[in-house]
Backbone as CSV, one residue per row, in Angstrom:
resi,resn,N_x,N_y,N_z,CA_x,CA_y,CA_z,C_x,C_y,C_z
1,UNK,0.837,-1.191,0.000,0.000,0.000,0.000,0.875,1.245,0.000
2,UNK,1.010,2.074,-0.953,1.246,3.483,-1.163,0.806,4.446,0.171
3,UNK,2.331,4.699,1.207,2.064,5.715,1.993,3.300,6.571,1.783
4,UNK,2.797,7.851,1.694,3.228,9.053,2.040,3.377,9.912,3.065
5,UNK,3.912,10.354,3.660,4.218,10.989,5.133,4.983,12.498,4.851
6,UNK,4.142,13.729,4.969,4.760,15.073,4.733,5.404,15.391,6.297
7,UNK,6.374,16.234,6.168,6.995,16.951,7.649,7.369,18.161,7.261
8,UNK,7.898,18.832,7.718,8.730,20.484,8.207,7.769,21.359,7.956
9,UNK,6.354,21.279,8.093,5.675,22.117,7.979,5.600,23.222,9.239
10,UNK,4.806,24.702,9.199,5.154,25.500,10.628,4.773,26.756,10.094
11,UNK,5.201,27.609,11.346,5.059,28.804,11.067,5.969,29.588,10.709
12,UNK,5.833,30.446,10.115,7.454,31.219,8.905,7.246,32.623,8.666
13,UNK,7.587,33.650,8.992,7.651,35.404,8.562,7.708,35.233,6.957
14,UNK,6.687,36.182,6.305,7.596,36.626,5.284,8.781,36.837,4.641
15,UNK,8.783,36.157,3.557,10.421,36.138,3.472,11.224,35.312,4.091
16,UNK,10.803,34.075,4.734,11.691,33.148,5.217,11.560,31.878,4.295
17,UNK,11.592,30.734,4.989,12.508,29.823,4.314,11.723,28.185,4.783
18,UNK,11.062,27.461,4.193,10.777,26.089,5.082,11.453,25.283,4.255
19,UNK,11.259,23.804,4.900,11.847,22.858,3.905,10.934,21.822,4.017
20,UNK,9.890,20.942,2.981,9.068,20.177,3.338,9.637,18.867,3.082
21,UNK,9.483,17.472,3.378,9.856,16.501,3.374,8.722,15.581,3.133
22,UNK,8.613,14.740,2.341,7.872,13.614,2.184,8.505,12.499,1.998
23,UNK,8.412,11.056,2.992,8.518,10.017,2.740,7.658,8.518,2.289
24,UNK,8.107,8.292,1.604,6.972,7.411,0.447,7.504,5.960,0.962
25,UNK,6.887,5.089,0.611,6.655,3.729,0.775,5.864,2.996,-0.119
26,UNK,6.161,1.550,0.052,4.947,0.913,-0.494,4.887,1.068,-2.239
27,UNK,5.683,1.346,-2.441,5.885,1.632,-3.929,7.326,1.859,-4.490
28,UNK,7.739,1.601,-5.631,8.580,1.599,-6.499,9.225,2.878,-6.790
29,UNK,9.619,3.694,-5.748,9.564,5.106,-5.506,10.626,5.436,-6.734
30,UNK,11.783,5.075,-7.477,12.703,5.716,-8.103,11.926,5.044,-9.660
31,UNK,11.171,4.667,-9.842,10.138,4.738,-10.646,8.883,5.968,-10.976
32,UNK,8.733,6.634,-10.223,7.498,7.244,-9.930,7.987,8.795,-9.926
33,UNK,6.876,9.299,-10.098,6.910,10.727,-10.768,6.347,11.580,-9.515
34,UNK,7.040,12.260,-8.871,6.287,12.742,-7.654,6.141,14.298,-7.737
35,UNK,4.965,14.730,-6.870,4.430,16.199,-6.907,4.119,16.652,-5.196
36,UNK,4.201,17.686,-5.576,3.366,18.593,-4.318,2.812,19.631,-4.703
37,UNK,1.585,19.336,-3.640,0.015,20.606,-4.193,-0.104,21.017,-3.016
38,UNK,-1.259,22.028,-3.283,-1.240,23.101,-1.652,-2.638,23.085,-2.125
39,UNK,-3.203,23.561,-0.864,-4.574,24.228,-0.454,-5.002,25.076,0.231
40,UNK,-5.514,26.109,-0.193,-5.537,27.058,0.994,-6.735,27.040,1.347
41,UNK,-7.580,27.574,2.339,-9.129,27.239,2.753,-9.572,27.934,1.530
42,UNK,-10.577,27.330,1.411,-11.698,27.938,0.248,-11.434,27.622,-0.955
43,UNK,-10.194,27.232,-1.197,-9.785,27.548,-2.373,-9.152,25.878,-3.504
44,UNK,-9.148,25.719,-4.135,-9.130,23.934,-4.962,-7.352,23.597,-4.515
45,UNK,-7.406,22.622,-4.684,-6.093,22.117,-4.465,-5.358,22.239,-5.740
46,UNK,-4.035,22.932,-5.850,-3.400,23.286,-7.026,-1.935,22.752,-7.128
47,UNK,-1.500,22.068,-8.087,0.138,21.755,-8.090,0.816,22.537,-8.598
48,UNK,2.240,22.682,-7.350,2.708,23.201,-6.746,4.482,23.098,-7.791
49,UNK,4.386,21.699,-7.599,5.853,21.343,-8.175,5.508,19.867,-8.880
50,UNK,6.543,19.693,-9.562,6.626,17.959,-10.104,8.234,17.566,-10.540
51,UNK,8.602,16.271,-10.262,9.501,15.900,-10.649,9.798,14.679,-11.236
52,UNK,10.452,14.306,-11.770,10.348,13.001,-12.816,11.198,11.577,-12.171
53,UNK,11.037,11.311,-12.223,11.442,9.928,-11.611,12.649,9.545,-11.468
54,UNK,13.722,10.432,-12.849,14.965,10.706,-12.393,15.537,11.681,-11.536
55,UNK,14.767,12.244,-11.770,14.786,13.624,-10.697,15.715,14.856,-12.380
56,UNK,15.081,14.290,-13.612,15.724,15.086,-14.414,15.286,16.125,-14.746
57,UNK,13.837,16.585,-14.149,13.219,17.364,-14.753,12.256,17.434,-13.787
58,UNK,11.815,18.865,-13.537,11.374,19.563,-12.597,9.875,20.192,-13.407
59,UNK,9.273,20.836,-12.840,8.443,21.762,-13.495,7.316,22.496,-12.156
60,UNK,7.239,23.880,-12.320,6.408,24.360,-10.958,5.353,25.601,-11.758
61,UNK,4.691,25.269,-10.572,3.487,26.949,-10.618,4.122,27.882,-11.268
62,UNK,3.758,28.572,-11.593,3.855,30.141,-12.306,4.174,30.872,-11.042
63,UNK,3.489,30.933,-10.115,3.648,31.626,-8.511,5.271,30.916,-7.515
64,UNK,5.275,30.279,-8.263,6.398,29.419,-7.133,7.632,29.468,-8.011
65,UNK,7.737,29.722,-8.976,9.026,29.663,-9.832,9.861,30.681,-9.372
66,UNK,11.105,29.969,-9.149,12.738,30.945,-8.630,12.773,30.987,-6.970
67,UNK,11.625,30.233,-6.507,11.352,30.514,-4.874,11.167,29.022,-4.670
68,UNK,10.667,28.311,-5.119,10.709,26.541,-4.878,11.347,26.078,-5.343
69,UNK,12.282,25.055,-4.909,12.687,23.636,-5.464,12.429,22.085,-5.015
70,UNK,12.151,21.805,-6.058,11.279,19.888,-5.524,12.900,19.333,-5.964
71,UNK,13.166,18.684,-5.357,13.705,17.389,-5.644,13.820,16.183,-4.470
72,UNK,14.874,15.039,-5.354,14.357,14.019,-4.458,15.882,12.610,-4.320
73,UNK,15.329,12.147,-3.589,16.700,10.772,-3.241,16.416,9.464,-3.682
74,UNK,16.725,9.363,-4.505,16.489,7.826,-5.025,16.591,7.076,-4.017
75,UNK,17.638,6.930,-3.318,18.345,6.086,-2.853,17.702,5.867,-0.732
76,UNK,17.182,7.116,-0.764,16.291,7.267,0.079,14.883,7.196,0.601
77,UNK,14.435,7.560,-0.403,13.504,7.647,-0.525,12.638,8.913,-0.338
78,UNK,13.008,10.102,-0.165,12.470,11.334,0.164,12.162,11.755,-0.938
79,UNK,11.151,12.904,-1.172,11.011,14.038,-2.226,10.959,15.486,-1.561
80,UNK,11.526,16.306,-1.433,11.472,17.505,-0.922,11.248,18.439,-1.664
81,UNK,10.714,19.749,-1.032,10.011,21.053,-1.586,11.161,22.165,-0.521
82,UNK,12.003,22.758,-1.028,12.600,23.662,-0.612,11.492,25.114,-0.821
83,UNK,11.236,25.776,-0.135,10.517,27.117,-0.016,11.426,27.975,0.412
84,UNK,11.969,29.570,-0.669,12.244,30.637,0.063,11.312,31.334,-0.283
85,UNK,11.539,32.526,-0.028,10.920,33.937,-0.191,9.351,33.701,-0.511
86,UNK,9.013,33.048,0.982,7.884,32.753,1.352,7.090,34.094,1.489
87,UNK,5.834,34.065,0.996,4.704,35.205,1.016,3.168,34.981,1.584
88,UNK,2.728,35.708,2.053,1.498,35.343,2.537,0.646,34.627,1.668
89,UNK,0.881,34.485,0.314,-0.386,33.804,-0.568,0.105,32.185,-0.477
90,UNK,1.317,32.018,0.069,1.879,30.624,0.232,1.334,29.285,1.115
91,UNK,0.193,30.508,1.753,0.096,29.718,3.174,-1.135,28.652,2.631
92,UNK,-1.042,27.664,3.591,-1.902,26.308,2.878,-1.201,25.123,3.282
93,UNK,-2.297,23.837,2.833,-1.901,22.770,3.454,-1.037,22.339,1.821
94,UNK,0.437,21.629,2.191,1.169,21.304,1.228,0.393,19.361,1.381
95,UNK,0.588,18.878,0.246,0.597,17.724,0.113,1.220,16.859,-0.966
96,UNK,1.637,15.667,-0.623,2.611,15.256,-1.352,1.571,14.132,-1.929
97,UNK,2.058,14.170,-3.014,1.648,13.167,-4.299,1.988,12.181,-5.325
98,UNK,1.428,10.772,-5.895,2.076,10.452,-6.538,0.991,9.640,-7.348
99,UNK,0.972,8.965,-8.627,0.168,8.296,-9.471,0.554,6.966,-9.420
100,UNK,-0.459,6.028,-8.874,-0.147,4.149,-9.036,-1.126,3.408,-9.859
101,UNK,-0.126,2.713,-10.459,-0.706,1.971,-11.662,-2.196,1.423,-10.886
102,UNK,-2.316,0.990,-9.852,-2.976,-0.001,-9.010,-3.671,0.710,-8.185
103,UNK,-3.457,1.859,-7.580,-4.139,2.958,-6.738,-4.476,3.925,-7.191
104,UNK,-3.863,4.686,-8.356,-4.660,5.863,-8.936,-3.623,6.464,-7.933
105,UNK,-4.567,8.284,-7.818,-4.051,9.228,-7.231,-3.915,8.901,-5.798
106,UNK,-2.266,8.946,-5.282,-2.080,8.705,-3.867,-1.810,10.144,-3.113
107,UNK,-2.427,10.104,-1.725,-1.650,11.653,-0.865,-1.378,11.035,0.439
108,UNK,-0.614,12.228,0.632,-0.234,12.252,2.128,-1.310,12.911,2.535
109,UNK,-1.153,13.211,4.484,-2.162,13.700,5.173,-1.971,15.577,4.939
110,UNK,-0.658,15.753,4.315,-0.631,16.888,4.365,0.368,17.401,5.928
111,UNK,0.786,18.738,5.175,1.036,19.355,6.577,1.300,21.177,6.141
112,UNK,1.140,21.556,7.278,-0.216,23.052,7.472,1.449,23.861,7.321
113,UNK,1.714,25.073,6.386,2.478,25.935,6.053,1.304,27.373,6.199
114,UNK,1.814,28.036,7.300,1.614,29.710,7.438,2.900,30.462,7.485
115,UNK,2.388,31.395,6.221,3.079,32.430,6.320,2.671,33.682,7.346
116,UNK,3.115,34.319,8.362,2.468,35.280,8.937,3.679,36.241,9.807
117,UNK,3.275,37.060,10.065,4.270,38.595,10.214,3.600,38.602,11.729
């Protein structure tokens, strides 16, 4: 069974810095194409970042470009979301993601990123 587990989520000033962590299981992880999406209340769940299974190729939001970086550890198993120059429109639940042949769309539980001054 496909589990995902997000961490370093918190509270952060403007203009600072988090680092999110997801650890995956249960799957063929250096196979698999992994993402992270956010949510903010009210508002649809939107992706955030993606990375390719080699970790050769990246691709992000329009809003997050030059301020995020996804990558990830083969050999580990992690996928991470580096965040700087964090802004109040950032704030939201991050969640980590991935597509199984056998499960369809998998997530983590998420974990809660505020930006606040």
């Amino acid at each position: 069974q496909v589990q995902l587990v997000e961490s370093g989520g918190g509270l952060v000033q403007p203009g600072g810095s988090l680092r999110l962590s997801c650890a995956a299981s249960g799957f063929t992880f250096s196979t698999a194409a992994m993402s992270w999406y956010r949510q903010a209340p009210g508002k649809p769940r939107d992706l955030v970042a993606r990375i390719t299974s080699t970790g050769d190729f990246t691709s992000y939001a329009d809003s997050v470009k030059g301020r995020f970086t996804i990558s990830r550890d083969n050999a580990k198993n992690p996928v991470y979301l580096q965040m700087n120059s964090l802004h109040f429109e950032d704030t939201a639940v991050y969640y980590c993601n991935t597509w199984h042949w056998r499960y369809g769309d998998c997530w983590g539980q998420g974990t809660q990123v505020t930006v606040s001054s």
